[in-house]
C-alpha positions in Angstrom: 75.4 240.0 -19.6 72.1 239.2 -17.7 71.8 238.8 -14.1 72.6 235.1 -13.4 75.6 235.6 -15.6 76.8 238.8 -14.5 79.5 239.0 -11.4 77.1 240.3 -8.9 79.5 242.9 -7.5 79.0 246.9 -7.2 83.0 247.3 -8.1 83.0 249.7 -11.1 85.8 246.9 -12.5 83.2 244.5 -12.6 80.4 246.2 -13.7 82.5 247.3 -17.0 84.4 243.8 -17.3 80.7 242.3 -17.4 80.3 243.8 -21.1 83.8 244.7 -21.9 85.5 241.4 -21.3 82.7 239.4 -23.8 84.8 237.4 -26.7 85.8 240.3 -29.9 83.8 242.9 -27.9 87.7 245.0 -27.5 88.8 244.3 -30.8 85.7 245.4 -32.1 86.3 248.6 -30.1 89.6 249.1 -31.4 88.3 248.7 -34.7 85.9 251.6 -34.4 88.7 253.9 -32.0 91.0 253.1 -35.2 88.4 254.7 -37.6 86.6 252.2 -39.1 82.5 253.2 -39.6 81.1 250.5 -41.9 80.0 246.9 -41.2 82.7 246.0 -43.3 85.6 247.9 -42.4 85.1 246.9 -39.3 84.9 243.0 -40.4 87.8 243.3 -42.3 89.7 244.4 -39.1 88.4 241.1 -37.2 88.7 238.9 -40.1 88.3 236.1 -37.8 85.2 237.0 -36.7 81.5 235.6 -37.6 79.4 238.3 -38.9 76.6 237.0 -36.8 78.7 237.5 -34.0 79.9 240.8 -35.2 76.3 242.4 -35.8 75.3 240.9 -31.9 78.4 243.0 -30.5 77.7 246.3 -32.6 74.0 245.8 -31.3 75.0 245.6 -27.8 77.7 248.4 -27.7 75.0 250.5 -29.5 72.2 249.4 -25.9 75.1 249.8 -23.7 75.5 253.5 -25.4 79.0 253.4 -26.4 78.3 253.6 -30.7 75.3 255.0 -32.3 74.2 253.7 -35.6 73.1 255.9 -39.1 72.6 255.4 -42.4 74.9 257.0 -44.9 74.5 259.4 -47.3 75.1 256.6 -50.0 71.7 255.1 -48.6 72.7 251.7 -48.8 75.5 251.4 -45.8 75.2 251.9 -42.1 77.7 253.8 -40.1 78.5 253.1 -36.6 80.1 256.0 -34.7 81.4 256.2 -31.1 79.6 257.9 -28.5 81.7 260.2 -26.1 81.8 257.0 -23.6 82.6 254.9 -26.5 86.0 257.2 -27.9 86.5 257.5 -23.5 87.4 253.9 -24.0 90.3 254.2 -25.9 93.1 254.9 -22.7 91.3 251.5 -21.4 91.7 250.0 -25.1 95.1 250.9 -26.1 96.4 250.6 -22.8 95.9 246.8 -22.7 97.7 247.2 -26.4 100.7 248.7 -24.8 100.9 246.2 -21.7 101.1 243.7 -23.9 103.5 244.8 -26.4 105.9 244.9 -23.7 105.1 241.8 -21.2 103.9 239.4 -23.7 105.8 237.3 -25.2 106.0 237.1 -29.0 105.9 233.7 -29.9 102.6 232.8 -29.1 101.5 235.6 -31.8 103.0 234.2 -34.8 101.7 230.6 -34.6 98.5 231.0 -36.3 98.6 234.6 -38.2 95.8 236.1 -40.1 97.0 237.7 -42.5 93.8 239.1 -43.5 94.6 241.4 -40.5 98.1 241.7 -41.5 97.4 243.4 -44.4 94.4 245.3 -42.9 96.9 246.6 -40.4 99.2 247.2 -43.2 96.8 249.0 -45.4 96.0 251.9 -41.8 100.2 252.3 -41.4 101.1 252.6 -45.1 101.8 256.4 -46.2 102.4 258.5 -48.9 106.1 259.1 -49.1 107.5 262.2 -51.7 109.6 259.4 -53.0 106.6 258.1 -54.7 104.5 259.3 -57.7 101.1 260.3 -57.2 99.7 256.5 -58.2 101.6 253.7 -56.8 101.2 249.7 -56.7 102.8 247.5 -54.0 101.8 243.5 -54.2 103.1 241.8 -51.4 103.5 238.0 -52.0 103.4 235.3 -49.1 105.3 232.3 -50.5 104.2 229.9 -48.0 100.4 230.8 -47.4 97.7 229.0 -49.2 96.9 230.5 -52.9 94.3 232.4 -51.7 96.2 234.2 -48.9 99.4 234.6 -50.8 98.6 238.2 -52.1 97.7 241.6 -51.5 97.9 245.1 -53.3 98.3 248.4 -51.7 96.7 250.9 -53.7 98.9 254.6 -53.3 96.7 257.4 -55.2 96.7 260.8 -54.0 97.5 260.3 -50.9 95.0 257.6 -49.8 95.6 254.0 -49.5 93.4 251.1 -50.2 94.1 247.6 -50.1 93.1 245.4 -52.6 93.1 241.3 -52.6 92.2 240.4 -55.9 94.3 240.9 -58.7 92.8 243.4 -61.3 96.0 243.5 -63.8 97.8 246.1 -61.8 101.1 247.7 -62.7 103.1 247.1 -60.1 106.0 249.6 -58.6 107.0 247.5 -56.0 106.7 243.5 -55.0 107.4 242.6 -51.4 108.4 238.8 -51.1 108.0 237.7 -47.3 106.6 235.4 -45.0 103.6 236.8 -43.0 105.4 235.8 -40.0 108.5 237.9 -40.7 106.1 240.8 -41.9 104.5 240.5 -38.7 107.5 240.6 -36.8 109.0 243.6 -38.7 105.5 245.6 -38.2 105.1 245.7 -34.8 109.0 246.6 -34.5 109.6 242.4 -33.1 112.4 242.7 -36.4 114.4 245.6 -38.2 113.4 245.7 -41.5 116.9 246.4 -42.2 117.6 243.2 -40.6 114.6 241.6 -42.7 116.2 242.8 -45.9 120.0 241.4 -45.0 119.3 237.6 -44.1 117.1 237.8 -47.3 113.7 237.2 -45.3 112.2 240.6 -47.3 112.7 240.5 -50.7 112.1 244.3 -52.8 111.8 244.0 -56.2 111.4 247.8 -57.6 113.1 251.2 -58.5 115.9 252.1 -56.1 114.0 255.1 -55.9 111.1 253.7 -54.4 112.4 251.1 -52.6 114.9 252.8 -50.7 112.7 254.4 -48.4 110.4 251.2 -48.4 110.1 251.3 -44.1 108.5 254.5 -44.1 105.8 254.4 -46.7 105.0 251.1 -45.5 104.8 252.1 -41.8 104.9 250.1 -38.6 102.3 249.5 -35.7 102.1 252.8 -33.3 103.6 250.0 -30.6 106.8 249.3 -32.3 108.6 251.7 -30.5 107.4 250.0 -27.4 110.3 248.5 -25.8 110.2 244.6 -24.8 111.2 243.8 -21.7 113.5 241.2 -20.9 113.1 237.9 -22.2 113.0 236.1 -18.9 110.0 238.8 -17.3 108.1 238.6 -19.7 104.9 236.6 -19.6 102.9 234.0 -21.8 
């Protein structure tokens, strides 16, 4: 933020808010705090996001000295790593993740859902479960997005997960039939997936070995445990 746009005050607060508080620049943080390295990892976590716009923030988090930029060993991609100020950031970060997870309201959130990021987010809380072989396929179907949103593959091999949106002629284990809202809802702890299941809002198709344990190899955000406050404190 240059001079004329800046907030012209010597509080420490306004000094950070001046670069922090720029549109993406935290989610893009969070990205990088959450692991991510590569240009597109890191898109794939702001789905929403312009590139252009996503290349300016990395640029100015790397002058401000918060990442530092490499190329990797593969030669081809760039890796952007937190500095020590940069991975400081993540009390500042995830705070504001926890404060809202138990003011905010919900509603707001589900309106216009990228699921994109749904699956992203999916794809970081999905873990290996003994339950499971070794190689394991879940497609998840969204009945009422667009064609082009409606699916997405967790790939389960060796205890890594990738997520895939284009159909290569898996074998599928498991199908999960749901609305991205209702996903939503039941990953950030909004929903029981038990409850989910019962008024016929998640659908499993699959072994009763596999899908029986179904919430824990498919995880949850680290904030559903957070507990809402009442509806009538909590803010929009």
């Amino acid at each position: 933020m240059d001079e004329k746009s800046g907030y012209g005050q010597f509080c420490p607060l306004a000094m950070a808010a001046e670069f922090l508080c720029t549109r993406w620049t935290v989610l893009v943080l969070r990205e990088l705090l959450l692991g991510s390295v590569t240009f597109n990892d890191i898109s794939r976590g702001v789905s929403r996001m312009s590139r252009t716009l996503l290349s300016k923030r990395l640029k100015e988090l790397e002058q401000r000295g918060l990442i530092t930029k490499s190329i990797m060993p593969n030669k081809r991609d760039t890796c952007y790593q937190l500095t020590t100020a940069g991975q400081s950031l993540s009390s500042v970060v995830f705070g504001m993740a926890d404060w809202s997870q138990e003011w905010l309201h919900i509603e707001p959130a589900l309106k216009n859902i990228s699921v994109d990021h749904l699956l992203w987010s999916l794809r970081r809380s999905a873990s290996y479960h003994p339950d499971l072989p070794k190689k394991f396929t879940v497609h998840i179907y969204f009945p009422e997005q667009p064609e082009s949103k409606q699916n997405g593959w967790l790939i389960f091999d060796e205890g890594k997960v990738d997520l895939c949106i284009i159909d290569h002629g898996f074998d599928v284990d498991v199908q999960i039939e749901v609305s991205a809202e209702t996903l939503t809802k039941v990953f950030m702890g909004w929903q029981a997936f038990e409850d989910a299941k019962m008024l016929g809002e998640l659908k499993l198709k699959g072994p009763k070995r596999y899908i029986r344990n179904a919430n824990l190899w498919l995880g949850h955000s680290r904030l559903a445990n957070i507990k809402k406050q009442p509806l009538e404190l909590r803010v929009s």
